[in-house]
C-alpha positions as CSV (number, residue, x, y, z in Angstrom):
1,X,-16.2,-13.2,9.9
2,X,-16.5,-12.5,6.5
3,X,-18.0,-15.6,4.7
4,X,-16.8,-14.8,0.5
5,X,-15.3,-12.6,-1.3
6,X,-18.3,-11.4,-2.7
7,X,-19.1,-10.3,0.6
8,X,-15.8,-9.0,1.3
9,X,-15.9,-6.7,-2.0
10,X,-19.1,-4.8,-0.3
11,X,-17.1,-4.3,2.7
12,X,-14.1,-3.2,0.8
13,X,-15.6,-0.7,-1.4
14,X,-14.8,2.4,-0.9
15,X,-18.4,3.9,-2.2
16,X,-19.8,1.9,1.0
17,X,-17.6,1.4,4.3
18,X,-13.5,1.1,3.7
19,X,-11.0,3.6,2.7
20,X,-7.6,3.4,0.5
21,X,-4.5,3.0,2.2
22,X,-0.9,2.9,1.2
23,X,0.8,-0.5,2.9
24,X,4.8,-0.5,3.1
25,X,6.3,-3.3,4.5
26,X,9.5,-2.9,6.1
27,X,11.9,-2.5,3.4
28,X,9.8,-3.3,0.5
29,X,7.5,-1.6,-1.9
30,X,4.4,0.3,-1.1
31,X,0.7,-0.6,-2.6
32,X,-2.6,0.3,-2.1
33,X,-4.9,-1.7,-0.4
34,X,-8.4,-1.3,1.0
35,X,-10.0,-1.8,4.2
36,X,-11.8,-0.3,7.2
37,X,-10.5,2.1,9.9
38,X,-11.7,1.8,13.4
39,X,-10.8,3.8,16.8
40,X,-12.0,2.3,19.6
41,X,-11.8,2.7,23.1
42,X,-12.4,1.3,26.5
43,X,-12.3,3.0,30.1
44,X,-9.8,0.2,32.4
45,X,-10.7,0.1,35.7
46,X,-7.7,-0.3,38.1
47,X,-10.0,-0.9,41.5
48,X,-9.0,2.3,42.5
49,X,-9.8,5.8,41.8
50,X,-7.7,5.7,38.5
51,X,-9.3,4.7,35.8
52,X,-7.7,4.5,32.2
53,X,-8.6,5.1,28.9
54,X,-7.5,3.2,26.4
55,X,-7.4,3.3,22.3
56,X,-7.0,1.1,19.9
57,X,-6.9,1.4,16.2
58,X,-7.3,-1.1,14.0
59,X,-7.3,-1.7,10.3
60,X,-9.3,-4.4,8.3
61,X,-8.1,-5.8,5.4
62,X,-8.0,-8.6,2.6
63,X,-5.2,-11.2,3.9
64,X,-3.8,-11.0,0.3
65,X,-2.8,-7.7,0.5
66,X,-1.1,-8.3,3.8
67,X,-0.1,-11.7,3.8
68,X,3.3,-11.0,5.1
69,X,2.8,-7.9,7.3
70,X,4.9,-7.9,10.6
71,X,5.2,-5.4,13.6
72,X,6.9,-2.6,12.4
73,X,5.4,-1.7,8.8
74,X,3.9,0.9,8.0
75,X,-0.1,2.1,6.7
76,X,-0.9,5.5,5.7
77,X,-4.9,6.4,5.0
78,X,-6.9,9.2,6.0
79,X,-3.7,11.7,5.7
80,X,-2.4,10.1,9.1
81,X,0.6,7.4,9.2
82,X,0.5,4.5,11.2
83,X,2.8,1.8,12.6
84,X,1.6,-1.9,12.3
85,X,1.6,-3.2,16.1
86,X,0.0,-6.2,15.5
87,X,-1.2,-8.6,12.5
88,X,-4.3,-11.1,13.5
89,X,-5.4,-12.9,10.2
90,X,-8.8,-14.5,11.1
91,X,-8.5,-17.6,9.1
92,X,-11.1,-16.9,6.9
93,X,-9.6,-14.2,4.1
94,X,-9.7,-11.2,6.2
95,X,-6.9,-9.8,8.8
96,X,-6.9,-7.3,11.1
97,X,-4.0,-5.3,11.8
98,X,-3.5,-3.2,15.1
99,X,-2.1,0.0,14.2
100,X,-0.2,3.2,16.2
101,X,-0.4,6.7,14.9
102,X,3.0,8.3,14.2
């Protein structure tokens, strides 16, 4: 959690840890927004012998600059285009939104 927005404009600077993006809801107009990119991963154990890997990227943002993002829009940062799969908003100014590559 993110306490201010003092605190969020350290983690939103682009000098320090977050990247420009290019938000487009679906059908409206795209703007540029700020927040952090992050690939994770985690190995799924089935009880078997299979075992899968799977990743998940997410994007961290300011809720104002997403407050009315829905499955289906779109991000673009880093040169790569995403989908939004998912929008968590934590309550607390910041939102999280699970994204697909393209």
């Amino acid at each position: 959690m993110i306490e201010d927005d003092t605190i969020r404009d350290v983690y939103l600077n682009t000098d320090d840890f977050a990247q420009v993006a290019t938000y487009t809801p679906q059908g409206g107009s795209a703007s540029t927004i700020y927040g952090i990119l992050d690939q994770d991963s985690a190995d799924i154990s089935g009880g078997g012998e299979i075992n899968v890997l799977y990743s998940i990227t997410t994007f961290t943002t300011r809720t104002t600059y997403v407050s009315s993002a829905s499955f289906g829009d779109s991000l673009s940062t880093g040169g790569s285009n995403y989908t939004v799969r998912e929008v968590r908003p934590d309550g607390n100014g910041m939102t999280v939104l699970t994204i697909e590559l393209n």
